[in-house]
N, C-alpha and C positions, 0 to 999 in steps of 0.2 A: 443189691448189686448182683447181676450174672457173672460169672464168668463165660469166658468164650466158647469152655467144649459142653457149658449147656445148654449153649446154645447153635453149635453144631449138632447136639442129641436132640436137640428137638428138631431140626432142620432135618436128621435123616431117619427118625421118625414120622416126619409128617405130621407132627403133633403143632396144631393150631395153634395159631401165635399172632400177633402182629409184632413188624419190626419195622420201627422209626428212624430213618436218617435225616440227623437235624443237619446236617452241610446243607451249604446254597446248591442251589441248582448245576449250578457250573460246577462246582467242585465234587459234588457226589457223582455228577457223569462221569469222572473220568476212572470211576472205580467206586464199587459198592458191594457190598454183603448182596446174596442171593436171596431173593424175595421180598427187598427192603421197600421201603416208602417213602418218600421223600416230602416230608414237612420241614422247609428251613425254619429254624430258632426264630430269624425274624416271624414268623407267619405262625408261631404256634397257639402263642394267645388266642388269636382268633379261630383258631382251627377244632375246638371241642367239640363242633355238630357234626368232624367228619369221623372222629372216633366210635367206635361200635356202641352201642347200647346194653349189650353185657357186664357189664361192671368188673365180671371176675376173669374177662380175658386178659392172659398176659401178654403186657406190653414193654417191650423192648428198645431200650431207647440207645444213641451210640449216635456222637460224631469222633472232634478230634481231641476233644477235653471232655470231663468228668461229668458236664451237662445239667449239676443240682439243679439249677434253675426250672429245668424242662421235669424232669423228675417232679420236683415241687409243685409245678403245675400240675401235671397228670395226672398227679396222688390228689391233685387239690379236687380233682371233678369225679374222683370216688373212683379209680382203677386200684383197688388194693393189690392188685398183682404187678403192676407198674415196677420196672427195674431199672438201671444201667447197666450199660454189657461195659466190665471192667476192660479197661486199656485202651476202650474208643475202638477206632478201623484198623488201628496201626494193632492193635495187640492180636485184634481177626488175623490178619495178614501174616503177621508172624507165627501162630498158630500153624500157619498153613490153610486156612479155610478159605473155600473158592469167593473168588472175585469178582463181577461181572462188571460192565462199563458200557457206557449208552444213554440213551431216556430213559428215567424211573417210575415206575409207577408211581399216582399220587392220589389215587381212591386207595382208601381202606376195605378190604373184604376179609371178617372174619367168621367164619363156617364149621365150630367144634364137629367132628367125625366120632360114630359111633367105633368104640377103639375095644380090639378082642382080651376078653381075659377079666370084665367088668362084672362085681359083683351088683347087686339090685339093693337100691336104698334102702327095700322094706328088707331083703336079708339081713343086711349088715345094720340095720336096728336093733333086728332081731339078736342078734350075735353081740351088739355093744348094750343090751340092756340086760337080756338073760345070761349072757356066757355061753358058751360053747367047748364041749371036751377038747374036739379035735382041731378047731380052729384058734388063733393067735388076731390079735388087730395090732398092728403094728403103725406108729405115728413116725412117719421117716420127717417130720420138718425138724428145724434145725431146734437145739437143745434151748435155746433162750426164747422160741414160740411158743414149746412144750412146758417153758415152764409157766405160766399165764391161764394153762387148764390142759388136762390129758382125758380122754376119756378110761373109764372104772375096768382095771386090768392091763389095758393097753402099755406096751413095752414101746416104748423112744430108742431109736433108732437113726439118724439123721440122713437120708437118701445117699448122700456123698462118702460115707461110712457104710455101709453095707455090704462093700465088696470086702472089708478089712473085716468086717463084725460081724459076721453072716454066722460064723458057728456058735454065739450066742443064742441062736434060733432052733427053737427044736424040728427037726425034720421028721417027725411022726405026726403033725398037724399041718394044717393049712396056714398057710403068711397072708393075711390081709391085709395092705398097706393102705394108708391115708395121709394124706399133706391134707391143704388149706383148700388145692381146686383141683388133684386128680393127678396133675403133671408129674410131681416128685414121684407122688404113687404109684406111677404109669412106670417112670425109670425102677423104681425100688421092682415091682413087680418083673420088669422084664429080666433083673440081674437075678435073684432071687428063682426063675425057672432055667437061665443058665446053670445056674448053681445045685440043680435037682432039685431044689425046693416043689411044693406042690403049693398055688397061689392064683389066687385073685386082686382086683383093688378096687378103691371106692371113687369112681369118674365122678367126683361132684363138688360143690363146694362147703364145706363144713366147718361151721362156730364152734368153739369148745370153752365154757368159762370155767373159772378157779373154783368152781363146785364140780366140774365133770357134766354140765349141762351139756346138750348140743341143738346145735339147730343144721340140717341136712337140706339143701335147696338144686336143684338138677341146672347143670348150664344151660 
């Protein structure tokens, strides 16, 4: 499940995404989220070869109900980052989050951006296998991911906590954060240099099993 302002934060990041509006065609013209898609529900079945080939891009799903069905699909063709945006359109709206209204696009383009402030796989190997004095790896996904495997050291942290939890961190080393595909990492690292932290994060997608294994794969 997203919520809405994280998905305005990635909206005003620029941070790659696809977002799905399953309304009919008629009903999503007359108001839609900024930069949406328009697959109606009826049409999604069929619709898997227009989805990206990435597996781990996040997809964002929202009409005017909770949508499981569409969700259960999308998770079903391997998009492990697949969500719903809590509340539908109407919870957008209330937000206050812009609206736009017209024809929607109905090609998918998604295009991950090299994003500033990325540490390098083979660093952050190096740092999740030997340690590091001065550096920290911090796992901002939420506490019931973390517990399923954490890698050796690493401090949990949940991205949405960080602003409230931040002086749990030592600020004489580096914050290295990591989620599942870079995104949470991306938010934890930006609040984390508001806050004088000194920080990096890990843009990639990363396994962790209940040994502290991992497996690191580049979007």
């Amino acid at each position: 499940m997203s919520e809405p302002s994280y998905l305005k934060d990635i909206i005003e990041r620029d941070i790659a995404h696809v977002l799905i509006d399953l309304r009919s065609q008629a009903e999503a013209g007359k108001g839609f989220i900024q930069g949406a898609v328009n697959v109606p529900m009826t049409e999604l079945a069929d619709a898997k070869d227009r989805f990206p080939d990435d597996k781990s891009a996040p997809i964002i799903l929202y009409s005017d109900t909770m949508s499981e069905e569409a969700f259960k699909t999308v998770r079903g063709w391997g998009y492990r980052e697949a969500t719903i945006l809590r509340g539908g359109f109407d919870a957008w709206k209330q937000m206050g989050g812009k609206v736009s209204a017209g024809e929607l696009k109905t090609v998918i383009s998604y295009v991950p951006k090299p994003r500033p402030g990325e540490i390098s796989i083979e660093e952050f190997k190096m740092i999740a296998e030997s340690g590091s004095p001065d550096k920290v790896i911090l796992d901002v996904r939420d506490t019931d991911e973390a517990m399923h495997g954490m890698l050796k050291n690493a401090i949990n942290i949940p991205a949405g906590q960080i602003k409230d939890r931040s002086a749990e961190l030592p600020k004489d080393k580096e914050i290295i954060p990591h989620c599942t595909t870079g995104i949470r990492a991306e938010m934890a690292y930006d609040e984390l240099k508001e806050k004088g932290f000194k920080a990096r994060f890990l843009n990639a997608v990363i396994q962790v099993d209940k040994d502290g294994k991992y497996e690191i794969t580049k979007k």
